[in-house]
DRENMARLUM-279819 format. One record per residue (C-alpha): residue number from 1; residue in one letter; y, x, z. Coordinates in Angstrom, 1 decimal, decimal comma. Example, Ala and Ser with C-alpha at 12.3 -4.5 7.8 and 13.67 -1.06 7.14 Angstrom:
// DRENMARLUM-279819
  num  residu       v       u       w
    1       A    -4,5    12,3     7,8
    2       S    -1,1    13,7     7,1
END
This chain:
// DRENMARLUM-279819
  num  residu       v       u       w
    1       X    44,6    76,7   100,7
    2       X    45,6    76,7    97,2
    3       X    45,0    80,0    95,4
    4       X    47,6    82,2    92,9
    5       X    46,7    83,0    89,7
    6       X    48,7    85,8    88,8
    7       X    48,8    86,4    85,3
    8       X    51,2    89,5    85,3
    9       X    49,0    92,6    84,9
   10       X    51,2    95,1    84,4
   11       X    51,8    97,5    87,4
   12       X    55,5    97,2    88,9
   13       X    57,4    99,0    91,7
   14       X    60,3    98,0    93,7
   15       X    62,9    99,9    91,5
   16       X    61,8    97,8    88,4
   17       X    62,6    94,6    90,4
   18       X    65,7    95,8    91,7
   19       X    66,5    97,1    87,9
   20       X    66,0    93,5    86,9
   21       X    68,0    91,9    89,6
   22       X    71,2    94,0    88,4
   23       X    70,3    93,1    84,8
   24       X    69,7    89,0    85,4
   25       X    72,9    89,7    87,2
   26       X    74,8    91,3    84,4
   27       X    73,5    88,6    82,4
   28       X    75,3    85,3    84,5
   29       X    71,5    84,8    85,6
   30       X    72,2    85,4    89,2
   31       X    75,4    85,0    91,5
   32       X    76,8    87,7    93,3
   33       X    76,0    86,5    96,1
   34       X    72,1    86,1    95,0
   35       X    72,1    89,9    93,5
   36       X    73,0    90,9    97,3
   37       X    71,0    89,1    99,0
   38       X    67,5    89,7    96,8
   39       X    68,4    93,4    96,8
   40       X    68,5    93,2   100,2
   41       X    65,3    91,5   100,6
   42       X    63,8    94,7    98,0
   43       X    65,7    97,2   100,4
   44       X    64,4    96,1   103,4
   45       X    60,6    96,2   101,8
   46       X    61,0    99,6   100,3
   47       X    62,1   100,6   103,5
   48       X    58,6    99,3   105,3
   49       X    56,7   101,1   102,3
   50       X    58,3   104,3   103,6
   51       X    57,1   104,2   106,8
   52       X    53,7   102,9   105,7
   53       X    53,9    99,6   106,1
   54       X    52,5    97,4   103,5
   55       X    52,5    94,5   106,0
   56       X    56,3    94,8   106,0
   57       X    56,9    95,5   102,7
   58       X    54,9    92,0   101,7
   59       X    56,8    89,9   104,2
   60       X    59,9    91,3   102,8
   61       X    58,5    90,5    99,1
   62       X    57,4    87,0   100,4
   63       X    61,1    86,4   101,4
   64       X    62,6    87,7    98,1
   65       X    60,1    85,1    96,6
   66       X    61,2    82,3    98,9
   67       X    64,8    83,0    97,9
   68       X    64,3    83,3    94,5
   69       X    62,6    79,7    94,4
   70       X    64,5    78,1    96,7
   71       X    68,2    79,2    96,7
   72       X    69,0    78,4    93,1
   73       X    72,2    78,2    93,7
   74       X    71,9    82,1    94,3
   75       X    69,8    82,2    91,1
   76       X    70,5    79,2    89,0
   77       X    69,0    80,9    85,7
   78       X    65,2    79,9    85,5
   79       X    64,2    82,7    82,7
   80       X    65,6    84,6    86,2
   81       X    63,6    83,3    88,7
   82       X    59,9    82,8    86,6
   83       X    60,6    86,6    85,9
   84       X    61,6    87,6    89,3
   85       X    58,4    85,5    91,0
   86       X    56,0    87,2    88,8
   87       X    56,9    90,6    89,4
   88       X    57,4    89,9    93,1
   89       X    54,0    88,2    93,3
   90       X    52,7    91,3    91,2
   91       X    53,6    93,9    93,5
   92       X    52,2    91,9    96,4
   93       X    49,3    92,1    94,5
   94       X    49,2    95,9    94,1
   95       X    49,8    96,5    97,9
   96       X    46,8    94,1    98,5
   97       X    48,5    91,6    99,6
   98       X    48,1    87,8    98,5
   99       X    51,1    86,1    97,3
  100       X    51,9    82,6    98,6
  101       X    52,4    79,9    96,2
  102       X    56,3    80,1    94,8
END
């Protein structure tokens, strides 16, 4: 089992990472298509935080991670993606989670 180092400190939330989906995808960063998809992935993971679930709510981070890596054609900008893996990796982190290697 290889171990994450996550060097992102800085506490984030769900809204940030949806905040910079829309602004990767603004900036040509991230298809359409992607922007949907990944927000779909941060809906469906505040919606497990709501009812308590971290459990969920890290799954559903684990898949925006998994999407991010390896769909580029959904996010072919890299800045994108190294930005978007950190933060999702980060909030895993703050739920308590471990996040799987990207």
């Amino acid at each position: 089992v290889k171990e994450i180092q996550v060097f992102n400190t800085t506490p984030t939330s769900i809204d940030a990472i949806r905040a910079l989906v829309d602004q990767y995808r603004a900036a040509g960063q991230i298809t359409k298509e992607g922007a949907s998809r990944l927000l779909t992935k941060l809906d469906r993971a505040q919606a497990e935080l709501d009812k308590g679930s971290t459990a969920g709510a890290i799954r559903h981070l684990q898949q925006f991670i998994d999407d991010t890596v390896l769909l580029e054609v959904y996010v072919p900008g890299e800045e994108a993606r190294n930005v978007l893996v950190d933060e999702a990796q980060q909030m895993i982190s703050q739920l308590g989670g471990t996040p799987s290697p990207a």
